[in-house]
N, C-alpha and C positions, 0 to 999 in steps of 0.2 A: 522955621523952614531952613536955617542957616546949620542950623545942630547936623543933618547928615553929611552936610560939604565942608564944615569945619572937622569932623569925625575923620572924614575919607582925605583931609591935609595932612591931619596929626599923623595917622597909619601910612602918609606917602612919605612923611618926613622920618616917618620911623625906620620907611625901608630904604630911603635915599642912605639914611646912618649909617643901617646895619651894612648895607653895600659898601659903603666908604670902609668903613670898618677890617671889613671881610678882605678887600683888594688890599689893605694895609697889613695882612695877618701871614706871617710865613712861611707856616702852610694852609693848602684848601684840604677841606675833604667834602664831598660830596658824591651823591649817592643820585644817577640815571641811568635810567632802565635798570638794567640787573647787574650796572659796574660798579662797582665804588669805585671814586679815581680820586687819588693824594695828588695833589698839586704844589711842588716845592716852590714857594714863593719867595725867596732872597733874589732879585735878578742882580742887585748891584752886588752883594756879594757871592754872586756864582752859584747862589741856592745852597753855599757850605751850609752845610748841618747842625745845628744846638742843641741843646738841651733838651731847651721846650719844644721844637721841633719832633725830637725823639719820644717825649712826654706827649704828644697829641696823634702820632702816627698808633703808635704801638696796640693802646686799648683800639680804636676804630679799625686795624686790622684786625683784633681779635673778637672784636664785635659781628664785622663783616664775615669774618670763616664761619662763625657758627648762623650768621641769616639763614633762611633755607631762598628768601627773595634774593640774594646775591649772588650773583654765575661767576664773577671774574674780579681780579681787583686791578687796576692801573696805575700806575706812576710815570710823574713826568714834570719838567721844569720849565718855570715862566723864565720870558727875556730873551728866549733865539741864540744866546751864547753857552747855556752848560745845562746840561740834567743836574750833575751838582757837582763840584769842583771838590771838595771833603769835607773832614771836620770841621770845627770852627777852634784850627789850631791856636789861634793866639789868647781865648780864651781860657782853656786848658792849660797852657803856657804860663796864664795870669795866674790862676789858682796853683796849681804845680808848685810856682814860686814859693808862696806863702802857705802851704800845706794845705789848702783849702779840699774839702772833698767833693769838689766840684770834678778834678782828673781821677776819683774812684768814679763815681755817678755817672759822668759821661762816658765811660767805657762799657759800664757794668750796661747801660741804657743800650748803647749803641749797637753794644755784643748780644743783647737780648730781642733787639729788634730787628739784628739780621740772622738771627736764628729762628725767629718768629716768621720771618720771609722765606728760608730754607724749610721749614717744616709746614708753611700755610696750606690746607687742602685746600684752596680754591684756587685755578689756575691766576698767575700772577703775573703780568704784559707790564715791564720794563719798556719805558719809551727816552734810548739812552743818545738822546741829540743834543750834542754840542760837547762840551768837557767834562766827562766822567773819570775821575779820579779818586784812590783813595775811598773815602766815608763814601764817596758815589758810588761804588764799586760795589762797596756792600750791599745799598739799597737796593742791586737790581742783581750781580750775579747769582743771588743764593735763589732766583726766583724760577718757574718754566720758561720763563720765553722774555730775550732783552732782544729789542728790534734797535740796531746799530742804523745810522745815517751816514752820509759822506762829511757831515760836520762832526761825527763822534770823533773826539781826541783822548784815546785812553791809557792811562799807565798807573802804576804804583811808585811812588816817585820817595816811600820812607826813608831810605834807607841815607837820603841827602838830608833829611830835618833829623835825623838820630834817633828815629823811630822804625820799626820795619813793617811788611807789607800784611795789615793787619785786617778787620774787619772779616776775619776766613780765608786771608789768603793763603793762609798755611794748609786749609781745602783743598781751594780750587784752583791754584798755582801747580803744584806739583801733578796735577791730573789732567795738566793739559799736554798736548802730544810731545813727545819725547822731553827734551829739557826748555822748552819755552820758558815755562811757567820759573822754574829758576834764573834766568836769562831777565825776563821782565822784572823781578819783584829785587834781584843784586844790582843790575846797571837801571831799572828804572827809566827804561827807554819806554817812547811813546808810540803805539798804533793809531793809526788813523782809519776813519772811514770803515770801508772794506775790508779792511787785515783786521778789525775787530773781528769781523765772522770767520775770517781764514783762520785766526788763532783758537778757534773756539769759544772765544769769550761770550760774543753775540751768537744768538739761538739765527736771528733772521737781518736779512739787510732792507730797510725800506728809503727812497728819496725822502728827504726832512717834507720836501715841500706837499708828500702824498702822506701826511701821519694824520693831518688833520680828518682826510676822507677813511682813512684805517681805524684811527677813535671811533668817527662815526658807526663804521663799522662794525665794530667790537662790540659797542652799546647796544645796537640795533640787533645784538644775535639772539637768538628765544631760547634758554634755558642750555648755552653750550657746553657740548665736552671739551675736556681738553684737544680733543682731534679736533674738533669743530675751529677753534681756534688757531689749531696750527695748520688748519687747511687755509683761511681767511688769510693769515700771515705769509704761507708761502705763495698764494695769487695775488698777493702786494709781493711778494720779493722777484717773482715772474717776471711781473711788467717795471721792474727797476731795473735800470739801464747804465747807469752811471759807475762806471771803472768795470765794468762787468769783465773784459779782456785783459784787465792789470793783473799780474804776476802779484803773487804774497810775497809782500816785500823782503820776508824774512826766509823766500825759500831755497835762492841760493847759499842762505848761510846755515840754514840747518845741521848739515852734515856737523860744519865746526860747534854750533851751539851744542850738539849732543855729547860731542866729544870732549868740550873744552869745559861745560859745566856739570857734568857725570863724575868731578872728582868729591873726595870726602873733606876735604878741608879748604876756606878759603885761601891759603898757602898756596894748596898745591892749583887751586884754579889760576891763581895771580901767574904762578909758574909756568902753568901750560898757555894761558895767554902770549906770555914772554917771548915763550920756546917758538910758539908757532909763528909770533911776527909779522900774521899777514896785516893789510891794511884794515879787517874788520873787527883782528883780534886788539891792534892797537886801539883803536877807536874805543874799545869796552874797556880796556886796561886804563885809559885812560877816564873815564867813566867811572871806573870802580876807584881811582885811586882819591877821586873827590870824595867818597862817599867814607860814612862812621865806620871807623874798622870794627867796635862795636856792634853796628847795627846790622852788618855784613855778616860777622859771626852769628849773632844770635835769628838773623834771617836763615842763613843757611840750613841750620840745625832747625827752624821752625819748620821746612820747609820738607825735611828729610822724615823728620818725626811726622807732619802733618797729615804727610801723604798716606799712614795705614792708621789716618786715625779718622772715628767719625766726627761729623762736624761738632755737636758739642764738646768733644776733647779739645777739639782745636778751637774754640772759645774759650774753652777753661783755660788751655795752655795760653790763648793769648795775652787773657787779662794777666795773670800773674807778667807776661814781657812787658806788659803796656808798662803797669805797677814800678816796675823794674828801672823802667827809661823816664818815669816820673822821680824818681829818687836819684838818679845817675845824671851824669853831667851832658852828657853830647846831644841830649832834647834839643835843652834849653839854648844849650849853643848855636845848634842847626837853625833852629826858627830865627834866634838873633841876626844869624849871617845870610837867613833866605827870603827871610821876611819880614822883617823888623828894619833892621838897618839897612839888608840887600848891598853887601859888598860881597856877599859870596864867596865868602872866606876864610868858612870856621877854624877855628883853632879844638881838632880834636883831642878830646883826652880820654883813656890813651892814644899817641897819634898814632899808633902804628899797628898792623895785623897784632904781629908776634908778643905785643905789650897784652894784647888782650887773653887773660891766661884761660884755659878749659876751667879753672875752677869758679873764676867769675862767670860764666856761662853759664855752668849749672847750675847755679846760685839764684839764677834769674830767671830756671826754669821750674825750680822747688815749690811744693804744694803751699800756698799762704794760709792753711789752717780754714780754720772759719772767717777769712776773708777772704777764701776762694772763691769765685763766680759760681751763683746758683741757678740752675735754666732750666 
Protein backbone atom coordinates (compact mmCIF):
# COMPACT_ATOMS: atom_id res chain seq x y z
CA UNK A 1 0.00 0.00 0.00
CA UNK A 2 3.03 2.33 0.45
CA UNK A 3 4.34 1.57 -3.41
CA UNK A 4 1.82 4.47 -4.94
CA UNK A 5 2.89 7.19 -2.17
CA UNK A 6 6.41 6.34 -2.31
CA UNK A 7 5.96 6.40 -6.41
CA UNK A 8 4.05 9.90 -6.30
CA UNK A 9 7.41 11.28 -3.61
CA UNK A 10 10.00 10.12 -5.99
CA UNK A 11 7.93 11.95 -9.32
CA UNK A 12 7.33 15.15 -6.67
CA UNK A 13 11.08 15.17 -5.97
CA UNK A 14 11.69 14.71 -9.42
CA UNK A 15 9.85 17.92 -10.34
CA UNK A 16 10.92 19.91 -7.27
CA UNK A 17 14.69 19.19 -9.16
CA UNK A 18 13.77 19.82 -12.56
CA UNK A 19 12.15 23.37 -11.17
CA UNK A 20 15.30 24.12 -9.22
CA UNK A 21 17.07 23.39 -12.14
CA UNK A 22 15.06 25.20 -14.66
CA UNK A 23 14.99 28.69 -12.28
CA UNK A 24 18.96 28.13 -12.41
CA UNK A 25 19.16 27.78 -16.31
CA UNK A 26 19.69 31.17 -18.30
CA UNK A 27 17.51 31.03 -20.51
CA UNK A 28 13.66 29.53 -20.32
CA UNK A 29 11.87 28.45 -23.22
CA UNK A 30 8.56 27.43 -22.96
CA UNK A 31 5.77 26.83 -24.95
CA UNK A 32 1.68 28.47 -23.79
CA UNK A 33 -1.10 28.56 -25.70
CA UNK A 34 0.14 29.30 -29.06
CA UNK A 35 3.42 31.65 -27.66
CA UNK A 36 6.58 30.40 -27.32
CA UNK A 37 8.16 32.78 -24.86
CA UNK A 38 12.43 32.86 -24.48
CA UNK A 39 12.84 34.08 -21.12
CA UNK A 40 16.48 35.62 -20.62
CA UNK A 41 17.43 34.50 -17.27
CA UNK A 42 20.94 36.15 -16.14
CA UNK A 43 19.31 38.83 -13.70
CA UNK A 44 22.63 39.34 -11.82
CA UNK A 45 24.40 39.85 -14.89
CA UNK A 46 21.81 42.04 -16.79
CA UNK A 47 20.68 38.79 -18.84
CA UNK A 48 24.19 39.67 -21.03
CA UNK A 49 24.02 37.17 -23.57
CA UNK A 50 26.59 33.81 -24.14
CA UNK A 51 27.24 31.41 -25.98
CA UNK A 52 25.13 28.88 -24.74
CA UNK A 53 22.32 31.22 -24.41
CA UNK A 54 22.77 31.75 -28.30
CA UNK A 55 23.03 27.81 -28.63
CA UNK A 56 19.46 27.16 -26.90
CA UNK A 57 17.64 30.30 -28.29
CA UNK A 58 18.37 29.63 -32.04
CA UNK A 59 17.26 25.91 -32.97
CA UNK A 60 13.78 26.50 -30.56
CA UNK A 61 13.07 29.66 -32.64
CA UNK A 62 13.58 27.72 -35.60
CA UNK A 63 11.68 24.96 -34.41
CA UNK A 64 8.76 27.31 -33.28
CA UNK A 65 8.60 29.18 -36.97
CA UNK A 66 7.97 25.92 -38.59
CA UNK A 67 5.02 24.66 -35.66
CA UNK A 68 1.81 25.16 -37.36
CA UNK A 69 0.58 25.17 -33.13
CA UNK A 70 2.56 28.33 -32.70
CA UNK A 71 0.88 32.00 -33.50
CA UNK A 72 3.69 34.23 -32.06
CA UNK A 73 7.04 34.10 -30.23
CA UNK A 74 7.99 36.44 -27.13
CA UNK A 75 11.01 37.57 -25.49
CA UNK A 76 11.81 39.02 -22.30
CA UNK A 77 14.07 39.32 -19.25
CA UNK A 78 14.02 38.16 -15.61
CA UNK A 79 14.96 40.65 -12.54
CA UNK A 80 12.96 44.06 -13.32
CA UNK A 81 16.50 45.80 -14.28
CA UNK A 82 17.28 45.00 -18.11
CA UNK A 83 15.76 42.92 -21.02
CA UNK A 84 19.44 42.39 -21.59
CA UNK A 85 22.36 44.70 -21.06
CA UNK A 86 24.70 42.87 -24.23
CA UNK A 87 27.15 40.39 -25.00
CA UNK A 88 28.83 38.74 -22.53
CA UNK A 89 31.87 41.20 -23.41
CA UNK A 90 34.51 40.08 -20.98
CA UNK A 91 34.30 36.66 -22.05
CA UNK A 92 35.00 37.30 -25.58
CA UNK A 93 37.63 39.54 -24.30
CA UNK A 94 39.13 36.25 -22.56
CA UNK A 95 39.18 34.20 -25.66
CA UNK A 96 40.33 37.12 -28.02
CA UNK A 97 43.31 37.21 -25.93
CA UNK A 98 44.58 33.87 -26.34
CA UNK A 99 43.21 33.17 -29.90
CA UNK A 100 40.59 30.98 -28.67
CA UNK A 101 37.58 30.65 -31.28
CA UNK A 102 35.20 31.28 -28.84
CA UNK A 103 35.31 35.57 -30.42
CA UNK A 104 34.65 33.64 -34.21
CA UNK A 105 31.68 31.42 -32.66
CA UNK A 106 30.20 34.01 -30.65
CA UNK A 107 29.68 36.37 -33.46
CA UNK A 108 29.09 34.06 -36.11
CA UNK A 109 26.19 32.60 -33.18
CA UNK A 110 25.01 35.86 -32.44
CA UNK A 111 24.88 37.34 -36.04
CA UNK A 112 22.89 34.10 -37.03
CA UNK A 113 20.50 34.54 -34.42
CA UNK A 114 19.53 38.07 -35.03
CA UNK A 115 19.10 37.31 -38.49
CA UNK A 116 17.03 34.36 -37.65
CA UNK A 117 14.93 37.08 -35.62
CA UNK A 118 14.84 39.53 -38.68
CA UNK A 119 13.68 36.77 -41.09
CA UNK A 120 11.20 34.67 -38.48
CA UNK A 121 7.71 34.39 -40.12
CA UNK A 122 5.97 34.12 -36.99
CA UNK A 123 5.27 37.50 -35.52
CA UNK A 124 8.01 38.25 -32.82
CA UNK A 125 6.78 40.52 -29.31
CA UNK A 126 10.11 42.13 -28.04
CA UNK A 127 9.22 42.96 -24.30
CA UNK A 128 12.26 45.58 -24.10
CA UNK A 129 11.83 46.66 -20.10
CA UNK A 130 14.70 47.95 -18.25
CA UNK A 131 18.31 48.06 -20.11
CA UNK A 132 18.59 47.13 -23.56
CA UNK A 133 21.81 47.61 -25.02
CA UNK A 134 24.11 46.46 -27.63
CA UNK A 135 23.58 42.26 -27.92
CA UNK A 136 19.98 43.41 -26.41
CA UNK A 137 19.51 45.38 -29.24
CA UNK A 138 19.88 42.69 -31.54
CA UNK A 139 17.56 40.34 -29.70
CA UNK A 140 14.54 42.46 -30.16
CA UNK A 141 15.06 45.18 -32.96
CA UNK A 142 15.34 42.95 -36.07
CA UNK A 143 11.75 41.50 -34.64
CA UNK A 144 7.82 42.96 -35.57
CA UNK A 145 6.94 44.59 -32.58
CA UNK A 146 9.58 45.71 -29.45
CA UNK A 147 7.09 47.19 -26.71
CA UNK A 148 9.41 49.99 -24.90
CA UNK A 149 8.52 50.84 -20.98
CA UNK A 150 9.46 53.95 -19.10
CA UNK A 151 12.24 51.67 -17.52
CA UNK A 152 13.78 50.91 -21.19
CA UNK A 153 17.25 52.50 -21.24
CA UNK A 154 18.64 52.08 -24.63
CA UNK A 155 21.89 52.90 -26.69
CA UNK A 156 24.68 51.48 -28.62
CA UNK A 157 27.33 52.39 -26.51
CA UNK A 158 30.60 50.23 -28.96
CA UNK A 159 32.30 52.60 -30.09
CA UNK A 160 33.65 53.43 -26.11
CA UNK A 161 34.82 49.38 -25.78
CA UNK A 162 36.65 49.63 -29.45
CA UNK A 163 33.95 47.79 -31.00
CA UNK A 164 31.19 49.52 -33.04
CA UNK A 165 27.37 49.39 -33.16
CA UNK A 166 26.98 45.79 -34.31
CA UNK A 167 24.36 43.05 -33.99
CA UNK A 168 22.75 45.03 -37.52
CA UNK A 169 23.18 48.14 -36.56
CA UNK A 170 24.63 49.05 -39.73
CA UNK A 171 20.67 48.02 -40.63
CA UNK A 172 18.73 49.64 -38.65
CA UNK A 173 20.80 52.60 -37.53
CA UNK A 174 21.01 54.55 -40.66
CA UNK A 175 17.13 53.79 -41.39
CA UNK A 176 16.03 55.57 -38.83
CA UNK A 177 14.67 59.22 -39.50
CA UNK A 178 17.13 61.65 -40.72
CA UNK A 179 20.67 61.15 -39.14
CA UNK A 180 19.47 59.72 -35.64
CA UNK A 181 20.55 56.43 -36.11
CA UNK A 182 24.35 57.87 -36.95
CA UNK A 183 24.10 60.24 -33.95
CA UNK A 184 23.27 57.13 -31.55
CA UNK A 185 25.52 54.48 -32.77
CA UNK A 186 29.18 57.61 -33.02
CA UNK A 187 28.30 59.37 -29.47
CA UNK A 188 26.44 56.40 -27.95
CA UNK A 189 24.13 58.41 -26.13
CA UNK A 190 21.13 56.85 -24.34
CA UNK A 191 17.27 56.93 -24.79
CA UNK A 192 15.07 56.33 -22.27
CA UNK A 193 11.58 55.31 -21.83
CA UNK A 194 9.48 57.05 -24.36
CA UNK A 195 12.16 58.42 -27.00
CA UNK A 196 12.59 54.82 -27.56
CA UNK A 197 9.34 54.86 -29.58
CA UNK A 198 9.94 58.55 -30.75
CA UNK A 199 13.31 57.31 -32.24
CA UNK A 200 11.63 54.47 -33.86
CA UNK A 201 13.51 51.96 -32.21
CA UNK A 202 10.17 50.68 -30.17
CA UNK A 203 7.27 49.56 -32.46
CA UNK A 204 4.97 50.31 -29.14
CA UNK A 205 5.09 52.00 -25.63
CA UNK A 206 3.38 49.93 -22.75
CA UNK A 207 3.73 50.88 -18.65
CA UNK A 208 6.34 48.05 -17.27
CA UNK A 209 3.76 47.44 -14.61
CA UNK A 210 0.89 46.56 -17.44
CA UNK A 211 3.27 43.82 -19.47
CA UNK A 212 2.35 41.18 -17.22
CA UNK A 213 -1.63 41.74 -18.26
CA UNK A 214 -0.29 42.19 -22.15
CA UNK A 215 1.64 38.60 -22.00
CA UNK A 216 -1.47 37.36 -20.67
CA UNK A 217 -2.85 38.69 -23.48
CA UNK A 218 -0.90 37.74 -26.28
CA UNK A 219 -1.05 34.07 -25.01
CA UNK A 220 -4.79 34.13 -24.71
CA UNK A 221 -5.13 35.39 -28.58
CA UNK A 222 -6.70 32.27 -30.91
CA UNK A 223 -4.61 31.66 -33.84
CA UNK A 224 -3.47 35.67 -34.41
CA UNK A 225 -2.36 37.82 -37.40
CA UNK A 226 0.02 40.05 -37.12
CA UNK A 227 -2.76 42.90 -37.25
CA UNK A 228 -4.27 40.95 -34.43
CA UNK A 229 -1.48 41.64 -32.53
CA UNK A 230 -0.70 44.95 -33.24
CA UNK A 231 -4.26 45.85 -32.64
CA UNK A 232 -3.84 44.21 -28.73
CA UNK A 233 -0.53 46.23 -28.60
CA UNK A 234 -1.78 49.55 -29.59
CA UNK A 235 -5.08 49.19 -26.72
CA UNK A 236 -2.18 48.76 -24.27
CA UNK A 237 -0.19 51.82 -25.71
CA UNK A 238 -3.89 53.65 -25.60
CA UNK A 239 -4.45 53.42 -22.06
CA UNK A 240 -0.53 54.22 -21.07
CA UNK A 241 -0.18 57.43 -19.71
CA UNK A 242 3.13 57.99 -18.52
CA UNK A 243 5.30 60.93 -20.29
CA UNK A 244 2.45 60.82 -22.90
CA UNK A 245 3.02 65.05 -23.04
CA UNK A 246 6.94 64.83 -22.94
CA UNK A 247 8.71 66.36 -25.91
CA UNK A 248 11.41 63.82 -27.91
CA UNK A 249 14.06 64.63 -26.20
CA UNK A 250 16.04 64.76 -29.21
CA UNK A 251 13.63 67.05 -31.10
CA UNK A 252 14.92 70.39 -30.62
CA UNK A 253 18.19 69.01 -31.74
CA UNK A 254 17.48 67.42 -34.78
CA UNK A 255 17.91 70.19 -37.11
CA UNK A 256 21.73 70.17 -35.87
CA UNK A 257 21.90 66.31 -35.67
CA UNK A 258 21.03 66.18 -39.58
CA UNK A 259 23.30 68.72 -40.46
CA UNK A 260 26.13 68.01 -38.24
CA UNK A 261 26.25 64.05 -38.93
CA UNK A 262 25.27 64.09 -42.83
CA UNK A 263 29.25 64.73 -43.39
CA UNK A 264 31.39 61.82 -45.15
CA UNK A 265 34.22 61.59 -43.01
CA UNK A 266 34.65 61.70 -39.32
CA UNK A 267 37.12 64.72 -39.78
CA UNK A 268 34.82 66.72 -41.24
CA UNK A 269 31.86 65.76 -38.46
CA UNK A 270 34.52 66.52 -35.61
CA UNK A 271 34.93 69.98 -37.68
CA UNK A 272 31.43 70.94 -38.01
CA UNK A 273 30.72 70.09 -34.44
CA UNK A 274 33.69 72.69 -33.61
CA UNK A 275 32.53 75.34 -36.07
CA UNK A 276 29.13 75.28 -34.79
CA UNK A 277 29.88 75.57 -30.97
CA UNK A 278 26.65 75.39 -29.61
CA UNK A 279 26.20 73.83 -26.22
CA UNK A 280 24.71 70.60 -27.70
CA UNK A 281 27.28 70.30 -30.42
CA UNK A 282 30.06 70.54 -27.57
CA UNK A 283 28.47 67.96 -25.43
CA UNK A 284 28.82 65.32 -28.60
CA UNK A 285 32.30 66.67 -29.35
CA UNK A 286 33.07 65.99 -26.25
CA UNK A 287 31.43 62.46 -26.37
CA UNK A 288 33.04 61.61 -29.40
CA UNK A 289 36.53 62.61 -28.37
CA UNK A 290 36.37 59.66 -25.54
CA UNK A 291 35.54 57.36 -28.01
CA UNK A 292 38.01 54.70 -30.57
CA UNK A 293 38.98 56.88 -33.28
CA UNK A 294 39.16 53.56 -34.78
CA UNK A 295 35.96 52.43 -33.96
CA UNK A 296 34.49 55.92 -35.00
CA UNK A 297 35.85 55.40 -38.43
CA UNK A 298 35.03 51.98 -39.12
CA UNK A 299 31.20 52.87 -37.57
CA UNK A 300 30.95 55.50 -39.75
CA UNK A 301 31.62 53.76 -43.02
CA UNK A 302 29.47 50.54 -41.52
CA UNK A 303 26.85 52.75 -41.32
CA UNK A 304 26.92 54.62 -44.72
CA UNK A 305 27.50 51.19 -46.51
CA UNK A 306 24.89 49.51 -44.28
CA UNK A 307 22.23 51.64 -45.16
CA UNK A 308 21.60 50.09 -49.11
CA UNK A 309 22.44 47.04 -47.95
CA UNK A 310 20.14 44.20 -46.99
CA UNK A 311 20.37 42.74 -43.75
CA UNK A 312 22.48 39.69 -44.45
CA UNK A 313 25.21 42.00 -46.24
CA UNK A 314 25.28 43.75 -43.10
CA UNK A 315 26.06 40.61 -41.05
CA UNK A 316 28.44 39.53 -43.47
CA UNK A 317 30.08 42.99 -43.46
CA UNK A 318 29.85 42.95 -39.65
CA UNK A 319 31.45 39.77 -38.82
CA UNK A 320 34.50 40.46 -40.96
CA UNK A 321 34.49 44.26 -38.41
CA UNK A 322 33.94 42.09 -35.32
CA UNK A 323 36.97 39.75 -36.77
CA UNK A 324 38.91 42.81 -37.34
CA UNK A 325 38.63 44.54 -33.73
CA UNK A 326 39.28 40.91 -32.31
CA UNK A 327 42.85 41.11 -33.81
CA UNK A 328 43.49 45.01 -33.35
CA UNK A 329 44.35 46.67 -30.33
CA UNK A 330 41.45 49.32 -28.96
CA UNK A 331 39.00 45.99 -27.93
CA UNK A 332 40.88 44.84 -25.59
CA UNK A 333 41.90 48.30 -24.31
CA UNK A 334 38.24 49.73 -24.11
CA UNK A 335 36.97 46.75 -22.10
CA UNK A 336 40.30 47.08 -19.83
CA UNK A 337 39.44 50.78 -19.19
CA UNK A 338 35.42 50.35 -19.04
CA UNK A 339 35.17 47.19 -17.37
CA UNK A 340 37.81 45.62 -16.20
CA UNK A 341 39.71 48.10 -14.30
CA UNK A 342 36.89 50.97 -14.80
CA UNK A 343 39.43 54.07 -14.65
CA UNK A 344 37.85 55.08 -17.85
CA UNK A 345 40.76 55.99 -19.59
CA UNK A 346 41.83 54.04 -22.47
CA UNK A 347 44.96 54.69 -23.94
CA UNK A 348 44.00 54.43 -27.76
CA UNK A 349 46.01 53.14 -30.45
CA UNK A 350 46.14 54.90 -32.86
CA UNK A 351 45.01 57.92 -30.57
CA UNK A 352 43.90 60.01 -32.93
CA UNK A 353 41.35 60.41 -36.08
CA UNK A 354 43.89 61.34 -38.80
CA UNK A 355 46.40 58.30 -37.43
CA UNK A 356 43.66 55.99 -38.60
CA UNK A 357 44.67 55.74 -42.40
CA UNK A 358 41.57 54.85 -45.24
CA UNK A 359 43.74 51.82 -45.93
CA UNK A 360 43.46 50.29 -42.58
CA UNK A 361 39.75 50.60 -42.90
CA UNK A 362 39.36 48.74 -45.89
CA UNK A 363 41.36 46.17 -44.76
CA UNK A 364 38.75 45.51 -42.01
CA UNK A 365 36.19 45.60 -44.43
CA UNK A 366 37.76 42.99 -47.04
CA UNK A 367 35.90 39.57 -47.75
CA UNK A 368 37.77 36.84 -45.19
CA UNK A 369 37.53 34.07 -47.98
CA UNK A 370 35.91 31.00 -46.54
CA UNK A 371 35.76 32.41 -43.11
CA UNK A 372 33.23 34.74 -44.12
CA UNK A 373 29.96 34.49 -42.22
CA UNK A 374 27.38 31.91 -43.83
CA UNK A 375 23.57 32.61 -43.07
Amino acid sequence: RLKPINRLQVILQHLKMSNQANSTAEVLLEKRGGAGIITLNRPKALNALNLSMIQQIYPQLKTWEQDPETFLIIIKGTGGKAFCAGGDIRAITEAGKVGDKLSQDFFKGEYGLNNAIGTCKKPYVALIDGITMGGGVGLSVHGHFRVATEKTLFAMPETAIGLFPDVGGGYFLPRLSGKIGYFLGLTGCRLKGRDVLKAGIATHFVESEKLPALEKDLIALKSPSKENIADLLNSYQMKSTVDQEKKFVLDEHMEKINSLFSADTMEEIVKKLKQDGSPFAIKQLEAINKMSPTSLKLTLRQLREGASMSLQEVFTMEYRLSQACMKGHDFYEGVRAVLIDKDQSPKWNPPALEDVSDEFVDNCFKSLGKDDLKL
